[in-house]
N, C-alpha and C positions, 0 to 999 in steps of 0.2 A: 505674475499673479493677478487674480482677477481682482479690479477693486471698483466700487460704488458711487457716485454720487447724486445723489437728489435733489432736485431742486424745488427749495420748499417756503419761498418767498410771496408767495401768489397772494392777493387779496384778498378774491373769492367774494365780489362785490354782488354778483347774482345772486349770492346764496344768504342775504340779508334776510330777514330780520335776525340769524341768529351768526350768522358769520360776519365777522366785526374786528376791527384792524388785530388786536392780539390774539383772537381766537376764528384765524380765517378756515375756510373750508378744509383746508389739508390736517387742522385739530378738530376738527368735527366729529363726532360717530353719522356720517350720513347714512349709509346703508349698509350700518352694521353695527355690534353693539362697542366693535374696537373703532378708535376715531382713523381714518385714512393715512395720517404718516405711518400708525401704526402697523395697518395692513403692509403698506408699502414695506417698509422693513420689515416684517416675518415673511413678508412672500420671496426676501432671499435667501432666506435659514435653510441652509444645506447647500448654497452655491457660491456666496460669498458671507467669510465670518466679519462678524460685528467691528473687529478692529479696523474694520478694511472700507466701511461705509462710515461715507462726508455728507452731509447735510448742510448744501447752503441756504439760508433763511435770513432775517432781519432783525433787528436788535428788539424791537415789539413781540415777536414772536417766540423767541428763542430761550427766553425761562421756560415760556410752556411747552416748547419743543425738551427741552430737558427733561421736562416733570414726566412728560408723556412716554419717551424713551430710558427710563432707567438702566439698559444695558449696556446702553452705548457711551461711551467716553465725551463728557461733556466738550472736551478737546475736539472731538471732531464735528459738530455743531458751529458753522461757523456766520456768526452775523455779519450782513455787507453793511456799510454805516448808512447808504441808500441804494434802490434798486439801479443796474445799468442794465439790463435785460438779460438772456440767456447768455450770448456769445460769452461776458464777460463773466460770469455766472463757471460757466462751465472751466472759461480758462484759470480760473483761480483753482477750481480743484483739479486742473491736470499741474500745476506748476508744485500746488500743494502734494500730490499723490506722486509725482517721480523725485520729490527730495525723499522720499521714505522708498522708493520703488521703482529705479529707472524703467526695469523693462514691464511697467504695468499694463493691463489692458485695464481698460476704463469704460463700464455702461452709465451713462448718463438715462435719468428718469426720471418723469415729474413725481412729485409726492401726492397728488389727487385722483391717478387712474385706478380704475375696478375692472380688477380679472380673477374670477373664481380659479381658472381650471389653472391650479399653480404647479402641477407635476408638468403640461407641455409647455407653461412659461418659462420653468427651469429649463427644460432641453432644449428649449429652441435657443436660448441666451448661451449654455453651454456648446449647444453646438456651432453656435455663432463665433464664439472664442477661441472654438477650435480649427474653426477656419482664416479667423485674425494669424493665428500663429505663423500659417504660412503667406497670408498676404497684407502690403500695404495700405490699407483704404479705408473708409472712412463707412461704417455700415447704420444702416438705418433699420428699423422696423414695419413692415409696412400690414398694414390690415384691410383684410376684401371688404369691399365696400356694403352695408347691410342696405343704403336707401343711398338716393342723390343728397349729401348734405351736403350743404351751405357753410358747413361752418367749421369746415376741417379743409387744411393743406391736401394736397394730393401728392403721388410720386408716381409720376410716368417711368414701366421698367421694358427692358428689351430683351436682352440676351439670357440664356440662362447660363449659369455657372455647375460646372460639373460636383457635383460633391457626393461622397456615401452615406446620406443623414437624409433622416425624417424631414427638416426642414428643407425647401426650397430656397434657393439664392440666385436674386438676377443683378446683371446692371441696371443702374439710376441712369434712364435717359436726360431728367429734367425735373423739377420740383414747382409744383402750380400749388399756389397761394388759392386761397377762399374763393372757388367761383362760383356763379350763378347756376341758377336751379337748372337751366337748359344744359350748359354746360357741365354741369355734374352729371347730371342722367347719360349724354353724350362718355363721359367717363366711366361711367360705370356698366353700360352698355359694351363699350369696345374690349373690358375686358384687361387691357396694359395698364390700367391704376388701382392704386392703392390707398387706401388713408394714412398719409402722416401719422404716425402714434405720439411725435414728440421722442421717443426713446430713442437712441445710438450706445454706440460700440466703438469705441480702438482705441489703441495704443498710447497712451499719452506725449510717448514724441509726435505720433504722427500727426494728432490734433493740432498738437503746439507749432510744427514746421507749417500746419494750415494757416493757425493766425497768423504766423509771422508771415506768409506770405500775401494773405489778403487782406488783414486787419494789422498792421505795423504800427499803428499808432497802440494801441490796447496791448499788441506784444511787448514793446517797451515800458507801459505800465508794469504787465505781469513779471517782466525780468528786471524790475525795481522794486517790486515787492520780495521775490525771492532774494534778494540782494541784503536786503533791510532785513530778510531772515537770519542769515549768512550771518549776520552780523552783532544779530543777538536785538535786534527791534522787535519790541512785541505788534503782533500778528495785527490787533484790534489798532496798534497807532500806524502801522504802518497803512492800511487800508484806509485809516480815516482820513490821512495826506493823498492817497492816489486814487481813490474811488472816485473823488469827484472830477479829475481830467480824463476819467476813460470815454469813450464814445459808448450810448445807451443802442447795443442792436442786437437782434436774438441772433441765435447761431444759425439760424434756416437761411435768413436773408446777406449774414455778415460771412457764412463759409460754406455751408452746404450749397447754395443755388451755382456755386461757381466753382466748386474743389472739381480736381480732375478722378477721382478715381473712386465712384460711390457705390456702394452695393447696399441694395435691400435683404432681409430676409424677412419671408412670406411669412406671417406670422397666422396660426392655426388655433390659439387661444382665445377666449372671449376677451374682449374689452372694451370698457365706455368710461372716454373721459368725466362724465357727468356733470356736465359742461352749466345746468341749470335745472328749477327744483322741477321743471318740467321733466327730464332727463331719469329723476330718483325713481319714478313711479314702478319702473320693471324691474327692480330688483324687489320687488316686496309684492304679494299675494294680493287679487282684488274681489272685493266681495262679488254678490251675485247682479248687485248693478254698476258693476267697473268702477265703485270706491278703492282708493289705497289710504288705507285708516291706519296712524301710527301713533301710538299714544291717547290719551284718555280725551278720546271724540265719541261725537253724538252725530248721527245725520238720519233728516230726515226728508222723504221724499229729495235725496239728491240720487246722482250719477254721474260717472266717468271725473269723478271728485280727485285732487290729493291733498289732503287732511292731515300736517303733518304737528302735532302738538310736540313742540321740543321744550316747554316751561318745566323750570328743575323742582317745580312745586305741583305735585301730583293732584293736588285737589282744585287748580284750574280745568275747566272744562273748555275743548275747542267744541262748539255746535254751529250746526248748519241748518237751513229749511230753506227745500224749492231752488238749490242751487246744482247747475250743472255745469261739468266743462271746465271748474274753477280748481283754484291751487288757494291753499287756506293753510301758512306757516305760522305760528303760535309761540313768542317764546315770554321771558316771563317781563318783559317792557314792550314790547311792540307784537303787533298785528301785522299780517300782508297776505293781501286778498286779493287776486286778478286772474284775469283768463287763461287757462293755460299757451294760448296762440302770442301772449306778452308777456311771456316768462324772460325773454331777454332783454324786457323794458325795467328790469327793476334798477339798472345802474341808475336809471333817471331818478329813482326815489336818494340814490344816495347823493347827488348832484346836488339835490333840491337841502339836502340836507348838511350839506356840506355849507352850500349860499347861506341858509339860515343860520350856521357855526351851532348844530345841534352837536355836538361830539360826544354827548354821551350816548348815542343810539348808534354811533359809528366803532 
């Protein structure tokens, strides 16, 4: 059976002023009026049902992950007591999903990406399962590249895979981390790469014989937490004793860069991580001098603006004059105003904030 889990831990520290440790970007409405984990779960309504999707998040999060999901069994919301990254992330919900379901397959999915076209997302995920059925391996999502970016994994592929579906399937020659601007464009020129999506596929033995054979130390974590299941330990104590001897590494670098047997499929839907508030602008409508106005703004004499007022109190006003180029977020304690070209400078504003032990703006 096909089962779920999302990963929904993330900080979401670019997406300051209004994304803040208990309400990070993945509880946000960013670009759109439902907040993103929400999207994320209805965009699997009809391919996998609700009992069947795991939400891993953090103990900060995870009321409002609740509040925000009322259909889902608060049971399967599972808080890590701190983050160890993905690798470990993901192995907790294969160990968790084959006590309820040996022969499961498992999509693993962050809880922050934006993909409208949700009819070829389902088929391409479906038809992706359908081709797990008959083989061993380990599958990836991959996405054509729209510009050379800087700030996406790549996935070099070779061969193609025979199959009778809409989707294309190749083999993963190789997995390239974050390159350079020359070097991207060189990638996306040649045509053999893809974007990382973050998203996979398979079986949850076959993940788990991965870790065990590249990550043995975090395998023996996770066959000690199953153990403590076994046994009648709640879930919340047993994690609190083993989470902090696992090794912190995501699953790109601790299993995919070295498993032997990886397949991509070509993925033909839209999608943007929305990686920063630079990133929001194209999902939303721009006036006729390249403003993106959201919420109760004023601008005058600007252009090529994003103006995004998120204050939960309607009678603040964001305004602008004489400003161009710039990102203007609003919510209802703080301001953040800078170039669009430093939209990924804003971690620095949390640093700065962190030193000063402001916590309540964090």
């Amino acid at each position: 059976m096909l089962w779920a889990v999302i990963i929904a831990g993330g900080s979401g520290e670019r997406f300051w002023p209004k994304s803040r440790r208990e309400t990070p970007k993945q509880l946000l409405p960013i670009t759109d009026k439902l907040t993103m984990i929400q999207l994320t779960v209805n965009r699997l309504d009809g391919i996998i049902p609700l009992k069947n999707i795991i939400i891993i998040t953090n103990s900060l999060q995870r009321n409002n992950m609740v509040k925000q999901l009322p259909g889902l069994n608060p049971q399967n919301i599972i808080a890590e007591p701190m983050g160890r990254d993905t690798a470990a992330a993901v192995g907790l919900g294969a160990i968790l999903i084959e006590r309820m379901d040996s022969a499961a397959v498992m999509f693993v999915l962050p809880a922050d990406q934006v993909i409208h076209d949700v009819r070829d997302f389902q088929s391409c995920i479906k038809e992706s399962a359908d081709l797990l059925a008959k083989k061993n391996a380990l599958l990836t999502f991959g996405i054509n590249p729209a510009f050379p970016a800087t700030g996406y994994g790549y996935l070099n592929f070779s061969d193609s895979i025979e199959e009778n579906s809409r989707t294309k399937f190749f083999k993963v020659s190789k997995f390239v981390e974050k390159p350079d601007f020359e070097t991207a464009k060189q990638y996306m020129d040649s045509g053999k790469y893809l974007w990382n999506s973050g998203m996979f596929l398979w079986k949850t033995a076959t993940v788990l014989a991965e870790i065990k054979r590249q990550m043995p130390e975090l395998y023996k974590g996770l066959v000690k937490i199953n153990e403590d299941l076994a046994q009648g330990i709640k879930l919340s104590d047993s994690l609190s004793a083993i989470y902090p001897t696992l090794i912190k590494k995501s699953i790109d670098y601790g299993i995919m860069e070295n498993a032997a047997n990886v397949i991509c499929a070509k993925a033909e839907f839209d999608w943007d991580d929305v990686g920063s508030w630079e990133a929001v602008e194209k999902h939303f409508k721009k006036d006729e001098n390249g403003n993106v106005c959201i919420g109760n703004v004023k601008l005058v004499n600007c252009s090529n603006m994003l103006v995004y007022n998120m204050s939960d109190n309607n009678s603040i006003v964001a305004a602008a004059i004489d400003l161009h180029d710039q990102i203007l977020v609003q919510t209802d304690d703080a301001v953040l105003c800078c170039p669009k070209t430093s939209a990924q400078k804003v971690k620095n504003i949390i640093e700065i904030l962190k030193a000063e032990k402001l916590e309540r703006f964090l």
